[in-house]
N, C-alpha and C positions, 0 to 999 in steps of 0.2 A: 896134440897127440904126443906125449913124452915117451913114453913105451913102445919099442915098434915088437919086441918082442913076442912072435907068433902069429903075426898080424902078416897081410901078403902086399906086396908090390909088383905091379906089373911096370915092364922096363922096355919103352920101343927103342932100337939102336943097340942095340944091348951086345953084339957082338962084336964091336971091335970102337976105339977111342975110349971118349969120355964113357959111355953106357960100359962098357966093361966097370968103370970105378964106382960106378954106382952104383953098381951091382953090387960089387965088394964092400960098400960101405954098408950097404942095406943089410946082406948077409953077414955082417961083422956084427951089426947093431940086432942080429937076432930076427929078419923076416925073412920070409920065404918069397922065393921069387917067380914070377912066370917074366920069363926073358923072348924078346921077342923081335926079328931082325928077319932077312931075305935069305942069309945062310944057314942050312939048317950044321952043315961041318962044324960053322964057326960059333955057332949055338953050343954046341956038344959041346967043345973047347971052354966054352967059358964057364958050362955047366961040371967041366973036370977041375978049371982049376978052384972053383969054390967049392965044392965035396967037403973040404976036409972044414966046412963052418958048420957041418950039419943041418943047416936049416933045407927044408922040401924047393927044391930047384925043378921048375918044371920050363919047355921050350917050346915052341911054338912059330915057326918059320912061316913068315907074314909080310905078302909083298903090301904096304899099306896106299900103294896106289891101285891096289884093286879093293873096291867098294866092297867085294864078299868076300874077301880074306879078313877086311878090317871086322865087317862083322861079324865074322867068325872067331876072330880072336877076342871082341868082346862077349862076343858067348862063353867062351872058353873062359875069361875072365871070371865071368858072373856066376858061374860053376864052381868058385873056389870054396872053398868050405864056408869061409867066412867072409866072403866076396875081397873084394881089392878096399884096401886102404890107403894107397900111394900107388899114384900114373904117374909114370915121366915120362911125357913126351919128349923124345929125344930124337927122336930117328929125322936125318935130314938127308939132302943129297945135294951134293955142291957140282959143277961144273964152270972149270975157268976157262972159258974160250971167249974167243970177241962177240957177243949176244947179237950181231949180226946174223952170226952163222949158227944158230943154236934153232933145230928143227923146232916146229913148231907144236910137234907129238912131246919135245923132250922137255919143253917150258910148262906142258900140262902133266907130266909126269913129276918135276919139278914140285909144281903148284900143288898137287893132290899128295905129296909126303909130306912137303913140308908147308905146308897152313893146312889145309883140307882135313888131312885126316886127323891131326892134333885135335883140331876141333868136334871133329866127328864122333872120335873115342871120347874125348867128354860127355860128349853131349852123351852118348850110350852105357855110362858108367856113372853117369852122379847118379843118373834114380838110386842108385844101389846106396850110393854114399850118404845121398838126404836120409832115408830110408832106416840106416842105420843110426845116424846121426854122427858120424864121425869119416872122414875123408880129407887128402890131400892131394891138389891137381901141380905138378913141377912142369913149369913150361919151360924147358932148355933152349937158352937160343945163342948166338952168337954173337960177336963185338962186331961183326960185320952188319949190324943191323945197326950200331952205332957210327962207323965212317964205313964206307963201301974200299973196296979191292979194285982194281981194275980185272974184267973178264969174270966177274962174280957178280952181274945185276942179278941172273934169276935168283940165285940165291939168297 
């Protein structure tokens, strides 16, 4: 896909790091975006400061640890005119404490942003992709997956 011109990405993490710049690169390169993160303020924010690319900026405040938000947002997805042709999963959630002390609810919270639902929203969006015959799945991850941090295992 050399053109992304007109064509939609949807972006998990989108309000605030890296998912903000992708945003901006996406909307530079001409798609339109459904941005999609836990805050809908900082959703707004990102959707103000990319306005002036004109491309269709829509938002969608999505805690992706919950199982019916996720699939609501891929409905929402699948609704786009021309469905989604670029997912990045981006959205993660880090916590640096001693993994001793890290409840046991926060490690499945954890787990279900960041593997879980990556996977999930694929799995709920390629139909669309085969379908079409054209799609791109961006797995964002981090260097911490290549040497660990101290007080970063769940992550």
């Amino acid at each position: 896909m050399k053109d992304l011109t007109g064509r939609t990405a949807l972006i998990t993490g989108a309000s605030r790091g890296i998912g903000v710049y992708i945003a901006r690169a996406l909307a530079d390169a001409g798609m339109h975006l459904l941005l999609a993160a836990r805050s809908e303020p900082a959703l707004a924010a990102v959707r103000e400061q990319l306005a002036s690319t004109g491309v269709r900026i829509a938002c969608m405040p999505t805690d992706l640890a919950d199982r019916s938000q996720l699939n609501a947002l891929a409905a929402r997805a699948d609704a786009e005119p021309d469905g989604i042709s670029v997912l990045v999963n981006n959205a993660a959630l880090e916590q640096a404490v001693p993994f001793d002390s890290v409840p046991p609810e926060t490690l499945d919270q954890i787990l279900e942003v960041n593997l879980r639902a990556p996977v999930i929203l694929t799995r709920l969006l390629l139909p669309g992709m085969v379908t079409r015959g054209a799609g791109h799945v961006v797995n964002v991850s981090s260097v911490a997956g290549l040497m660990g941090a101290p007080y970063e295992e769940a992550y």
